[in-house]
MARMIPA-293364 format. One record per residue: x, y, z of N, C-alpha, C in turn; residue in three letters. Coordinates in steps of 0.001 Angstrom, whole numbers, plus 500000, padded with zeros to 6 digits. Layout:
MARMIPA-293364
XYZXYZXYZALA;...
This chain:
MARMIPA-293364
050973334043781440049530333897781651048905335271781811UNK;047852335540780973047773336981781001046293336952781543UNK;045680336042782121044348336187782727044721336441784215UNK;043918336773784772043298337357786303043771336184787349UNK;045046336298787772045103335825789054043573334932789450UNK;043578333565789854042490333040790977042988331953791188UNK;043183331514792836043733330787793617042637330401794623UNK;042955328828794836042011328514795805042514327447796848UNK;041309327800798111042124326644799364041319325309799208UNK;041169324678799278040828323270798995040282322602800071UNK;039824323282801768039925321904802670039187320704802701UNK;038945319260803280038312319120803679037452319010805082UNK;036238318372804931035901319074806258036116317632807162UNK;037009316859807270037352315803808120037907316024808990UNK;038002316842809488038586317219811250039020318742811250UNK;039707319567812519039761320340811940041139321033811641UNK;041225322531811315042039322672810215043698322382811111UNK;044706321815810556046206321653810993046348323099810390UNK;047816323511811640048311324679810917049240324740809910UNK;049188323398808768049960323753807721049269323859806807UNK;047839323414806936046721324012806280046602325110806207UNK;046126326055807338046518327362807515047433328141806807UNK;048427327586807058049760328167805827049325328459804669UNK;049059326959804437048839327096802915047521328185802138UNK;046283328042803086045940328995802919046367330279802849UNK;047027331079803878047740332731803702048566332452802861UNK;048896331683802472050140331933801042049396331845799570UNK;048164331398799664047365331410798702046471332961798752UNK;046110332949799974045554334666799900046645335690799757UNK;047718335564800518048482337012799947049096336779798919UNK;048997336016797519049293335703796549048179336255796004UNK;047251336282795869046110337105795482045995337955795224UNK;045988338823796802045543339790797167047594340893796335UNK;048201339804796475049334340711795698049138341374794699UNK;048658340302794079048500340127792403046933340840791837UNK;045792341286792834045077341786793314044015341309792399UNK;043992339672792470043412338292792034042407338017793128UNK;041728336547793036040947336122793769041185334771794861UNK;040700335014795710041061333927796544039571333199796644UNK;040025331577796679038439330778796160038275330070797624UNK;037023329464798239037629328541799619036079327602798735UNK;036934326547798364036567325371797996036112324342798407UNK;035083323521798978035347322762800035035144321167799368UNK;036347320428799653036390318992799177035257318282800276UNK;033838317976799869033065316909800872032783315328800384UNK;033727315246798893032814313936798542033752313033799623UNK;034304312952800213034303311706801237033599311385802518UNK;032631310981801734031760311114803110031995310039804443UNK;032863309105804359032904308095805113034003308875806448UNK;034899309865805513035962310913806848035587312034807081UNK;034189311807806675033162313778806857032784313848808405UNK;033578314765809186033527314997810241031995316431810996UNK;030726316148811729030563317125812043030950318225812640UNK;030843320047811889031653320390812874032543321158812284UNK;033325320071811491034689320423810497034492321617809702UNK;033401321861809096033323322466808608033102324272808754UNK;032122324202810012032270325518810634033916325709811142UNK;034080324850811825035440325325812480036185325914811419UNK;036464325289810032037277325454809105036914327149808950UNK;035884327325808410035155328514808338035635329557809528UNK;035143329450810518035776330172811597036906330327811944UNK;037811329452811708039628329655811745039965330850810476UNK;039095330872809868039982331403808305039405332798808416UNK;038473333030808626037713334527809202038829334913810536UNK;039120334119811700039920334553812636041709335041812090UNK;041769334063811258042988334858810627042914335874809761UNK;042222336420809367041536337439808392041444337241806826UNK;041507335581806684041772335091805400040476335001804693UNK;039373336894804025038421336854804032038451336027802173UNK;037502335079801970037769334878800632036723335408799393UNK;036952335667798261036207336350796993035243335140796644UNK;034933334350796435034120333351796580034497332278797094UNK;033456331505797215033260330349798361031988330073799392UNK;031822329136800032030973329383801542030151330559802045UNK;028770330969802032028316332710802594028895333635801872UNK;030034333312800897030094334606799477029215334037798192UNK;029180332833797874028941332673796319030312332799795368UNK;029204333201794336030240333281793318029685332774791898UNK;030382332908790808029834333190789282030402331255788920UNK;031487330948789729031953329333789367031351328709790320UNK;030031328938791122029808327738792215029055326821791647UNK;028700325975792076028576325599793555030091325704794064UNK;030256325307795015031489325317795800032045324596796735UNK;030774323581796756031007321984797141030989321194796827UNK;032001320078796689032535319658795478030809318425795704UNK;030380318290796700028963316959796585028398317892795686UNK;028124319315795898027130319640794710027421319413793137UNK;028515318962792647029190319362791388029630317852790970UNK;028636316758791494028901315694791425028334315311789391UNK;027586315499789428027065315482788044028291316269786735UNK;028867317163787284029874317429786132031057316747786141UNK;031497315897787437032909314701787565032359313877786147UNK;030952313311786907030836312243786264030498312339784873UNK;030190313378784194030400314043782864031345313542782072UNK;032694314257782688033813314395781859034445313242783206UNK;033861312172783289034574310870783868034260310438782672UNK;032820310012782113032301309667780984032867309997779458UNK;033389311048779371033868311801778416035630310935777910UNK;036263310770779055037515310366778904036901308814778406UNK;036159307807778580035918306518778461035698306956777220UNK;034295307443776651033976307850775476035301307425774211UNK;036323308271774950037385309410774099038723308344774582UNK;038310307217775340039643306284774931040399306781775932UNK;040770307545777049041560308054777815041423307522779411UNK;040172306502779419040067306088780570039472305199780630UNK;039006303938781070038100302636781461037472302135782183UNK;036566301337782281036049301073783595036595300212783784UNK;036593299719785105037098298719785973035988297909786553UNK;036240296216786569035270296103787169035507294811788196UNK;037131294661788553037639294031789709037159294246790928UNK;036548293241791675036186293024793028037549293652794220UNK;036631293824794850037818293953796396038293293245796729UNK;038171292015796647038862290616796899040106290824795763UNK;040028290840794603040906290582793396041904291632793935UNK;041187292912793920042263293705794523043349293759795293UNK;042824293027796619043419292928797568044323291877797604UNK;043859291124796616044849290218796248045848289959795569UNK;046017291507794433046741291951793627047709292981794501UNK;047551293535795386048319294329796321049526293570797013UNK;049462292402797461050021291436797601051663291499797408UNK;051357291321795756052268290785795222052637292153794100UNK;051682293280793475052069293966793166052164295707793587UNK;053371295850793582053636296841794436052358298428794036UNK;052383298222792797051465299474792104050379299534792772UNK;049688298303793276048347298012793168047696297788792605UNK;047672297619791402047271297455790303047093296769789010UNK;047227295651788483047636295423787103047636295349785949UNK;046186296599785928045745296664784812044739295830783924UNK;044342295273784421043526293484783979042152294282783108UNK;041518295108783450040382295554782831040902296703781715UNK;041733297125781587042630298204780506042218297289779676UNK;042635295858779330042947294996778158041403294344778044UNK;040314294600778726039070293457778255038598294149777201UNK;038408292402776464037685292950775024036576293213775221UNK;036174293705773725034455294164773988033277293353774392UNK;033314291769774387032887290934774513032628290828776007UNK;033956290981776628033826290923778436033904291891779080UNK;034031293066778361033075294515778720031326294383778631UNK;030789293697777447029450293676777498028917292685778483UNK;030170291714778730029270290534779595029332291294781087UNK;030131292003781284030015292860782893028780294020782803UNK;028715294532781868027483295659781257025852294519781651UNK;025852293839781035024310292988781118024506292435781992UNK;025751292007782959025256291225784955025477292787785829UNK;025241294231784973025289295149786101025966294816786901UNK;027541294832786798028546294619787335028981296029788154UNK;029365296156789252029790297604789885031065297781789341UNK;031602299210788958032792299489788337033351300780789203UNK;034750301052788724035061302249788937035730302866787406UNK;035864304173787263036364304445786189037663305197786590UNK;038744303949785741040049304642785989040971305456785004UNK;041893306354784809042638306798783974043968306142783189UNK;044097306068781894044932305389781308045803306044781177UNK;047019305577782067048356306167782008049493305926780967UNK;049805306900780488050897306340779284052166305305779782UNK;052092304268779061052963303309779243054383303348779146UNK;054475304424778770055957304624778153056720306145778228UNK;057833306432778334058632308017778542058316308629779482UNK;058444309987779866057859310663781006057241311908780961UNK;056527312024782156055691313069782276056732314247782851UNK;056753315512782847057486316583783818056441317802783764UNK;056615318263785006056281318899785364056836320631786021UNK;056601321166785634057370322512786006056629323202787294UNK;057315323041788514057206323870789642057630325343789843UNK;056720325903790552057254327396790550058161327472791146UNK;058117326797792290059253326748793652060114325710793254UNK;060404324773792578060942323686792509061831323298791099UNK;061328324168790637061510323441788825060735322473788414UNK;062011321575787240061251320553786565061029319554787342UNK;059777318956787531059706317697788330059346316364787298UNK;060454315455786720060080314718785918060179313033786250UNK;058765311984785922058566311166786590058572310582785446UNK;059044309121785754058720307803784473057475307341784222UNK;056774307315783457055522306858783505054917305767783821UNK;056188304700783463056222303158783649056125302657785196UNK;056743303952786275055935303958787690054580304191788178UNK;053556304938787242052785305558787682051453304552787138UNK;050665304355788229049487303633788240048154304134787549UNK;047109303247786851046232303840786680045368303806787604UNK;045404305184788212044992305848789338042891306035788714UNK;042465305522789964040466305742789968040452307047789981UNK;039248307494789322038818309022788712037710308932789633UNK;036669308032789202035086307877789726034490306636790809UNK;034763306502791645034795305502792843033054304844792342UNK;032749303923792327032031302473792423030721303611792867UNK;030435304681793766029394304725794369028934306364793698UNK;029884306329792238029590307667791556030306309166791997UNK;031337308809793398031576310024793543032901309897793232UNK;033633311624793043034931311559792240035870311486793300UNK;037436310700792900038475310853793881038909312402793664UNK;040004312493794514040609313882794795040686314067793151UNK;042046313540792626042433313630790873041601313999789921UNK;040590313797789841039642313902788734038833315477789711UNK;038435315331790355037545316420791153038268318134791035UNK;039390317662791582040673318894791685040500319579790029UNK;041335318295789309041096318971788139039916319238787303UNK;039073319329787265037817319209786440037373320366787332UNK;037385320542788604037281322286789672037716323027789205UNK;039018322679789413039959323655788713040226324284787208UNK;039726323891786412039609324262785171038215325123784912UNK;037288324575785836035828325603785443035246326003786772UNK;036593326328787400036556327909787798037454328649787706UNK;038366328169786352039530329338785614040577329620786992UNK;041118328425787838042526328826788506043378328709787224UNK;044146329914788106045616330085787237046621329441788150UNK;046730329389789478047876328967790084047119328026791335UNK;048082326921791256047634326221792517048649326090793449UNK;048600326335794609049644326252795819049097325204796625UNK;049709324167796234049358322973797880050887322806798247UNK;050235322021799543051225321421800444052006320057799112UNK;053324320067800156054620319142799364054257317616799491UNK;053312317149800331053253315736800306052175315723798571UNK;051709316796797985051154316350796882051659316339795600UNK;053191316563795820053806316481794700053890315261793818UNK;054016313481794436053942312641793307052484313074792433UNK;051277313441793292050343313160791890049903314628790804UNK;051121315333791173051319316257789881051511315575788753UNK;052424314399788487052403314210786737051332313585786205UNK;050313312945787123049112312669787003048112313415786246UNK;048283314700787534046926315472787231047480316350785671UNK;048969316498785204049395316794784206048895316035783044UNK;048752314724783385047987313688781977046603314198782143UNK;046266314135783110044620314383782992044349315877781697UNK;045140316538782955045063318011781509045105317619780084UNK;046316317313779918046473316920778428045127315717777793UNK;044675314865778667043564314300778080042666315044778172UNK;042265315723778686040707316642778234040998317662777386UNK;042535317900777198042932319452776550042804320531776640UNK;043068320750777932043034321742778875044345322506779296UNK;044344323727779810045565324194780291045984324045781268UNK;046766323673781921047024323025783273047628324306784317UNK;046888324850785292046935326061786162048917325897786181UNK;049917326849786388050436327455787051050560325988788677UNK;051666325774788882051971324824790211052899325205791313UNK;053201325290792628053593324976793440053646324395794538UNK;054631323718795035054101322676796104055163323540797128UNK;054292323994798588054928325020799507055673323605800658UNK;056889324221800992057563323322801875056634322381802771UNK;057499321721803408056686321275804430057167321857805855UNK;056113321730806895056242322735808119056849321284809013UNK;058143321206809610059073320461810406058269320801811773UNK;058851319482812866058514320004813968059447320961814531UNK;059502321443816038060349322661816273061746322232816570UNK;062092320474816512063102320145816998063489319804815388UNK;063061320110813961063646319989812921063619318646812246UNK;063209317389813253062981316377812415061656316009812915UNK;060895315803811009060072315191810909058730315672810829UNK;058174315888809862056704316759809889055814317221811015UNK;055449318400811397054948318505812349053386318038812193UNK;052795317318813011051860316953813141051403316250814364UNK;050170315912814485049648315872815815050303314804816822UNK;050624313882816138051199312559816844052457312616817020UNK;053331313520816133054754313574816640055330315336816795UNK;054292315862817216054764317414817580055723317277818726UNK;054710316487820004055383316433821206055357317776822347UNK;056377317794822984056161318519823951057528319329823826UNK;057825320747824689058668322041824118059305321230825699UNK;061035322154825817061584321984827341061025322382828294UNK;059991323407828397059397324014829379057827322986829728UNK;057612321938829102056634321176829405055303321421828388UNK;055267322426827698054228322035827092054389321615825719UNK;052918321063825758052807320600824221052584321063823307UNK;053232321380821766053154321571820937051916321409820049UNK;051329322952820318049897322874819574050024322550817645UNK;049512322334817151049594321376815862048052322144814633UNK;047037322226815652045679322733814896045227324275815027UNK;044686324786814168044836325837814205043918326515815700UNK;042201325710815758042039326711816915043065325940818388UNK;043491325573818497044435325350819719045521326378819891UNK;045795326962818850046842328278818970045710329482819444UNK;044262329363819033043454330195819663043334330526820748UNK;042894328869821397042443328499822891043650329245823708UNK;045115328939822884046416328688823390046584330792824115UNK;045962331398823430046392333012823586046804333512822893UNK;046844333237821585047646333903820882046715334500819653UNK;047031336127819022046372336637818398046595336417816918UNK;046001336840816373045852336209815157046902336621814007UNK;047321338225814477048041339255813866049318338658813697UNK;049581337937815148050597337819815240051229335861814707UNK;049755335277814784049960333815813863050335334244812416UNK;049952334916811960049542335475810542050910336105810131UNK;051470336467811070052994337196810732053987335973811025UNK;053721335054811983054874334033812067054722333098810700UNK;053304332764810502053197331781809514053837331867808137UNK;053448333377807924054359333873807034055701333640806777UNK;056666333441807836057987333603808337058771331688807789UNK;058047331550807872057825330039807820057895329392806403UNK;059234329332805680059231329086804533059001330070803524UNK;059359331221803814059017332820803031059946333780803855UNK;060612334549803134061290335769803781060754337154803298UNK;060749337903804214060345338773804130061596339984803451UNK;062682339133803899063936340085803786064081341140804361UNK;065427341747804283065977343021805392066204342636806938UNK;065917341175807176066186340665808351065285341219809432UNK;064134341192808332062662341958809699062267341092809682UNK;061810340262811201060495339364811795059262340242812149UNK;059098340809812028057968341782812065057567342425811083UNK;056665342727810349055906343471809167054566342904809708UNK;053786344181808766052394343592808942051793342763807859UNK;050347342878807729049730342217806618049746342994805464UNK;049940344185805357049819345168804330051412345142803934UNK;052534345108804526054015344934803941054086343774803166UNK;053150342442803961053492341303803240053162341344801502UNK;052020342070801620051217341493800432051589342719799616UNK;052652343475800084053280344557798597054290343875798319UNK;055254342472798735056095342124798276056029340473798181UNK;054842339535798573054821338219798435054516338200796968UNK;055883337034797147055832336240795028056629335200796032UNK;056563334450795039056638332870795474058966332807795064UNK;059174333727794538060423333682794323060906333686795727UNK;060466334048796684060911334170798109060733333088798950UNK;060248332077798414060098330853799270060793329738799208UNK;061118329366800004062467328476800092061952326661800199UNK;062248326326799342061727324688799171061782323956800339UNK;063145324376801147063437323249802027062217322861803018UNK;062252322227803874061397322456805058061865323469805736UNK;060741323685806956061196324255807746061104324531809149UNK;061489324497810342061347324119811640060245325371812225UNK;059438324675813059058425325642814032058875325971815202UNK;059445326996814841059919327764816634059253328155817199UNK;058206327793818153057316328129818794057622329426819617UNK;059255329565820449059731330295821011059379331495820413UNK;059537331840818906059448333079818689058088333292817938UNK;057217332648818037055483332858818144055461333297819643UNK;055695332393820781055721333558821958056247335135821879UNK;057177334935821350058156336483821539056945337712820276UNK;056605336892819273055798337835818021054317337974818642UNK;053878337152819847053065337434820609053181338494821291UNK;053997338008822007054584339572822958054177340726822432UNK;055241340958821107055019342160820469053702342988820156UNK;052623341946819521051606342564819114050512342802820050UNK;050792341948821012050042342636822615050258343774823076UNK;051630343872823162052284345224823481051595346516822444UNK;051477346068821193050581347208820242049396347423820723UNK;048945346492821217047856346631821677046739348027822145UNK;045922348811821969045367349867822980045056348887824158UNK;044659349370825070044152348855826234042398348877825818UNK;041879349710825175040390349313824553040498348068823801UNK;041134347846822891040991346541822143041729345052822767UNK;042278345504823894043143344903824681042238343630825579UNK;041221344889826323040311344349827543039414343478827427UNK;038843343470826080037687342291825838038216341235825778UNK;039669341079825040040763340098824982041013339389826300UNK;041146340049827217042066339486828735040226339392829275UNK;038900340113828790038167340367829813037709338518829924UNK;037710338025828409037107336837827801038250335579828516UNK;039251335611828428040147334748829890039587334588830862UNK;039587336027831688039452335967832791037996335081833171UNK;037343335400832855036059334861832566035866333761832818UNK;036551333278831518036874331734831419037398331086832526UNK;038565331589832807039136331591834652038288331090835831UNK;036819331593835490036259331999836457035715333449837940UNK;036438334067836749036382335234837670035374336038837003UNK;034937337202838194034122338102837438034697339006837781UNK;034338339864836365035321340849835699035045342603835621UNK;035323343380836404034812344208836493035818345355835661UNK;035443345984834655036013346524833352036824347552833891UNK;036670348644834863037307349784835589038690349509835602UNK;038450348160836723039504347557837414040683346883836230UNK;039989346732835338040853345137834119041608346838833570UNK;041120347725833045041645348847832520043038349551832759UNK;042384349456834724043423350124835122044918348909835084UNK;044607347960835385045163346834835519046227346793834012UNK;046065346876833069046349346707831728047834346906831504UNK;047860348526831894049162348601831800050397348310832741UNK;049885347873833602050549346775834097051119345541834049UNK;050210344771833356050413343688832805051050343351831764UNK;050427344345830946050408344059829013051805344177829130UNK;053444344707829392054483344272829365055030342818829434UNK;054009342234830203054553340515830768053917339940830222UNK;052735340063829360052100338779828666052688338389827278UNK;052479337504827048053386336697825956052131336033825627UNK;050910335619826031049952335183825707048753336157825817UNK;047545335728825899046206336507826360046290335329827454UNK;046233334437827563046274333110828433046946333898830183UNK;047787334622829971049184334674831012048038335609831839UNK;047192336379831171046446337049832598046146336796833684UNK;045187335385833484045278334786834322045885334711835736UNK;047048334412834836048157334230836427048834336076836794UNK;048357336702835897049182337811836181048141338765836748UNK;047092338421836439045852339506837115044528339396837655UNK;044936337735837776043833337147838087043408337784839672UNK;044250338153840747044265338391841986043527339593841898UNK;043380339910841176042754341610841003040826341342841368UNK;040839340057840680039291339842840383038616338754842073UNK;039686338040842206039829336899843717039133337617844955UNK;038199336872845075037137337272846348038253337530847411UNK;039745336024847978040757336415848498041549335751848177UNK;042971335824848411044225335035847968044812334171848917UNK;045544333005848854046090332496849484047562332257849546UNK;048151332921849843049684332759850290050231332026851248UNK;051559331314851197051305330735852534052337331301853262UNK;052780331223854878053238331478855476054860331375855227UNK;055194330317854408056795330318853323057008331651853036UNK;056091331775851912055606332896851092056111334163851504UNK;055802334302852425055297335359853030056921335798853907UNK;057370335184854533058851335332855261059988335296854243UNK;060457336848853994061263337280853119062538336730853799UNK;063861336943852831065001336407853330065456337584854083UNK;066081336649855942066433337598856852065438337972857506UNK;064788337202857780063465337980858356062763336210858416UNK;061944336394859850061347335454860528059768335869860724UNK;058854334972861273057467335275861401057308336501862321UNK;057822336412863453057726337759864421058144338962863392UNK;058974339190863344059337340423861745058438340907860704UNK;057788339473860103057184339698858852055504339350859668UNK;055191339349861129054115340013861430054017341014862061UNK;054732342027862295055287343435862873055031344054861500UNK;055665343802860115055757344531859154054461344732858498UNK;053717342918859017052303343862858272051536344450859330UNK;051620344297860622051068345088861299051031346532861530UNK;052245346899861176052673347927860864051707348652859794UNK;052240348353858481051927348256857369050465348863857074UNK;049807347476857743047930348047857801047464349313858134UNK;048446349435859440047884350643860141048522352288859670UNK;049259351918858659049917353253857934049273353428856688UNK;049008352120856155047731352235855085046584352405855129UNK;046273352242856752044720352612856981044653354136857145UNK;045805354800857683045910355893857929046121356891857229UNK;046099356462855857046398357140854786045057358578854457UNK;045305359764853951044018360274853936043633359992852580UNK;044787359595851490044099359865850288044726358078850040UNK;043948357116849300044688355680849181044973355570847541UNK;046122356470847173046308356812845799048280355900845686UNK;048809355650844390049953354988844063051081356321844791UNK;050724357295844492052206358361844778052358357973846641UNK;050655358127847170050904358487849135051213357032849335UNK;050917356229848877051276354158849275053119354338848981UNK;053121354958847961054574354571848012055462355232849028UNK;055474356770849478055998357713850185055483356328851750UNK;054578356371851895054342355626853684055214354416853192UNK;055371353870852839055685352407852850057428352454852585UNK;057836353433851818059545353553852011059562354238853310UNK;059011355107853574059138355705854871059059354530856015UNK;057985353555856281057822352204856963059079351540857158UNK;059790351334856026060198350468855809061896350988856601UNK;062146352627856310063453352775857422063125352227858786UNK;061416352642858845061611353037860816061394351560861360UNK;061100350218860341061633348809860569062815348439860590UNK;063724349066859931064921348970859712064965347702858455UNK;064296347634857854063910346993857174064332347249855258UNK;064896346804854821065071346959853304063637346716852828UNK;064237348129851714062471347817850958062188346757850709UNK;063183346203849514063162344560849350062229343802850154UNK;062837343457851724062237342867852340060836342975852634UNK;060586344624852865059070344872853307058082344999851677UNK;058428345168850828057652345513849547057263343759849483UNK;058304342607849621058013341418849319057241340755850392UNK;057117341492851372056102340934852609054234340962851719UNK;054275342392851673053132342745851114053296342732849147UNK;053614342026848917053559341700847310052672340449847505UNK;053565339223848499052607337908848665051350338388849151UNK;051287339035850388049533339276851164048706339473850332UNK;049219340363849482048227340942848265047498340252847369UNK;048453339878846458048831338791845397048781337629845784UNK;049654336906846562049883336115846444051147335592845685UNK;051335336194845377052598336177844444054098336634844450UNK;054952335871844354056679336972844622056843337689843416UNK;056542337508842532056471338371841025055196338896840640UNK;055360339875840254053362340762840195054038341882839731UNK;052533342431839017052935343775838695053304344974840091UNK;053950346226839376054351346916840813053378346779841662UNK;054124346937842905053256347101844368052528347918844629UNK;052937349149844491052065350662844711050727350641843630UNK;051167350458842493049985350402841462048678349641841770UNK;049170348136842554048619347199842666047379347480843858UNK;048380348110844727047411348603845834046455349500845359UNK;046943350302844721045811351322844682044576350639843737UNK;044978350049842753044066349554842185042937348985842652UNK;043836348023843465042860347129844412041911346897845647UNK;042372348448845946041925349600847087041937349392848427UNK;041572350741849000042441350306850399041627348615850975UNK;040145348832850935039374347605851403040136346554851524UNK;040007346481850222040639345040849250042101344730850399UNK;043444345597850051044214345570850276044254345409851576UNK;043991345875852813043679345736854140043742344605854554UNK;042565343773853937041760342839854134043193341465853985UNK;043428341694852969044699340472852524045463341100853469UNK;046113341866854056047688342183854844046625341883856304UNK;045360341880856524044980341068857798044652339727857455UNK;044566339219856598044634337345856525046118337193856401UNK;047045337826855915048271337410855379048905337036857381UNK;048293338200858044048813338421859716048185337018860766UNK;046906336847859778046675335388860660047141334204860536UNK;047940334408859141048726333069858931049864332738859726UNK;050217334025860025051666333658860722051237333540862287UNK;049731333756863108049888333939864574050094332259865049UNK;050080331650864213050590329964864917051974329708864411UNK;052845330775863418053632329993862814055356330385863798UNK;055902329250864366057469329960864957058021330631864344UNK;058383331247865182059504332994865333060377332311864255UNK;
């Protein structure tokens, strides 16, 4: 094929986007952008009865958040639009007309009752009953303005095949295949007729969908050959397993991971969820595509000097969520702490806290080692922003050590931190190991006294850092509430 790469995503706007949608999209853009072709974003609306409000921005906004910017479509245009398939209703029904004309297709003009009554008993759905009316009881349905649909006449006999990029030959009997509706009763086109009749006049060369659309490839293969057309270039990309390996991942049977949560399924829920986009965009990849050299990590610019579809592996393939946490990790960790803070500032927020930028800054590198999400701030730095904390008196009594002890230590404690001249990380740490001999006290013990007062927390970023950050005020203030918890509690 010696024309110009152009590939397109197809959604519709009936809810919003699953992340194997998603997939399929970045495997359609860095196929593109390889081949340094066009990427189309198409939008299927003639069903209006599963047209969701809504769907459609979201769709829009997920695909910008992954950086899947497209060459026409939606707010670009373009030289093949419209670009919704309701606007482009007049050219279905064209070349719906065209195939009847030309003997390649018929109207139908069986009731829903007949139908439903033919389903019954025949497995196709179908039996063809209007293929065979003569012209006589074609005209008598024509003059009672009879409602029709117009369906495609499938060859009765030998088979259709089809050549997959990823797959090979895919070859079907014809004597299975139904004559499938082009033009539904109310003028608008089904998927089959729409897809292809899109797809031809706006010159795709390659189409990448998902694997559940592989039976109606030998279909849309007759259609080609009846209008006499070239039929784009095909692949059908695996399907995305759940993370336990059986069974498509999707919303109703994702389920829940060992650690209790549930298995996000749509794309903005991996948003909500914390996780950046860099780093969806690199797992998704991973996912039925190798990158080779046994790297889980590359960026978007490695991918797209070496994505061809020879690298993609038919089978399914399982969603390890585990290592979307861990490819999270990583690209947080890249993170600057400038591009970092609006990230954690927009959590916290959300949290409920108010967020004072100095503080989140200094805070950063502290944190940004332990997050695995943008979500995890929260719990990891939320205390920074907390009018006060609550620890409880458990909490607070390190092992070997009783309430009288661990209220000596912060009493102590306060008054060596109040006494401080400068309340900086180097002089907090020097008083507080020093404290902690003339208690007789293991650091251990005394660092974990004042980790909870502080925090609240037995795990937190370092202690010394924490203090200073949080300043002497701040800090004071918690190691004297932490001291009133214990004046009722036994020795």
């Amino acid at each position: 094929m010696d024309r110009p790469v152009r590939v397109r995503f197809a959604p519709s706007p009936t809810g919003p986007l699953h992340i194997g949608g998603a997939r399929t999209a970045l495997f359609n853009w860095l196929f593109a952008r390889h081949h340094g072709g066009s990427f189309i974003l198409r939008i299927e609306d003639t069903d209006r009865r599963r047209y969701k409000a809504g769907s459609l921005e979201q769709i829009i906004e997920g695909l910008r958040w992954l950086g899947l910017n497209w060459d026409e479509g939606p707010e670009v245009d373009g030289p093949y639009g419209p670009y919704f398939q309701s606007q482009r209703t007049e050219l279905y029904r064209e070349w719906a007309n065209w195939l009847v004309a030309n003997d390649k297709a018929y109207r139908c003009y069986c009731t829903a009752e007949r139908l439903n009554a033919i389903r019954k008993s025949n497995p196709s759905g179908y039996d063809r009953h209007c293929r065979y009316l003569t012209p006589e009881e074609r005209a008598a349905h024509e003059a009672q303005g009879d409602p029709f649909v117009i369906r495609f006449k499938m060859p009765l006999e030998g088979t259709t095949t089809v050549f997959d990029e990823i797959r090979g030959n895919i070859v079907v009997d014809n004597a299975t295949l139904t004559d499938l509706v082009l033009l539904k009763s109310d003028g608008f086109p089904t998927y089959h007729l729409a897809n292809v009749v899109d797809d031809h006049f706006m010159a795709i060369t390659h189409i990448m969908r998902a694997e559940e659309w592989i039976p109606t490839a030998p279909v849309h293969r007759q259609l080609y050959e009846a209008f006499g057309w070239e039929m784009p270039r095909i692949a059908h990309l695996p399907v995305i397993l759940n993370p336990s390996g059986r069974g498509k991942l999707s919303k109703r049977s994702a389920g829940r991971l060992p650690d209790g949560r549930r298995v996000p399924v749509l794309l903005h829920e991996f948003r909500e969820a914390g996780y950046l986009p860099e780093a969806l965009v690199n797992f998704l990849t991973n996912i039925g595509w190798s990158f080779g050299e046994d790297r889980e990590v590359f960026s978007v610019e490695e991918t797209i000097a070496r994505f061809d579809l020879s690298r993609v592996n038919p089978a399914g393939s399982k969603f390890p969520l585990e290592k979307l946490d861990w490819l999270n990790g990583v690209y947080i960790r890249q993170k600057s702490a400038d591009d970092l803070l609006p990230l954690l500032r927009e959590r916290l927020e959300a949290a409920g806290y108010t967020v004072r930028d100095e503080v989140l800054r200094q805070a950063i590198p502290l944190i940004q080692p332990r997050l695995h999400s943008l979500n995890d701030v929260v719990e990891k730095a939320g205390f920074f922003f907390a009018e006060t904390v609550t620890p409880t008196a458990e909490d607070l009594i390190q092992e070997q050590m009783d309430a009288a002890s661990t209220r000596a230590a912060l009493e102590a404690a306060y008054s060596v931190l109040a006494g401080l001249p400068v309340f900086e990380t180097a002089a907090i740490e020097t008083a507080l190991r020093a404290l902690a001999g003339t208690l007789a006290l293991k650091p251990r013990q005394l660092f974990g006294v004042l980790r909870v007062a502080v925090t609240a927390q037995a795990v937190a970023p370092p202690l010394f850092e924490t203090m200073a950050i949080l300043g002497r005020e701040t800090t004071l203030a918690r190691i004297a509430a932490a001291q009133a918890l214990l004046v009722d509690t036994p020795a």
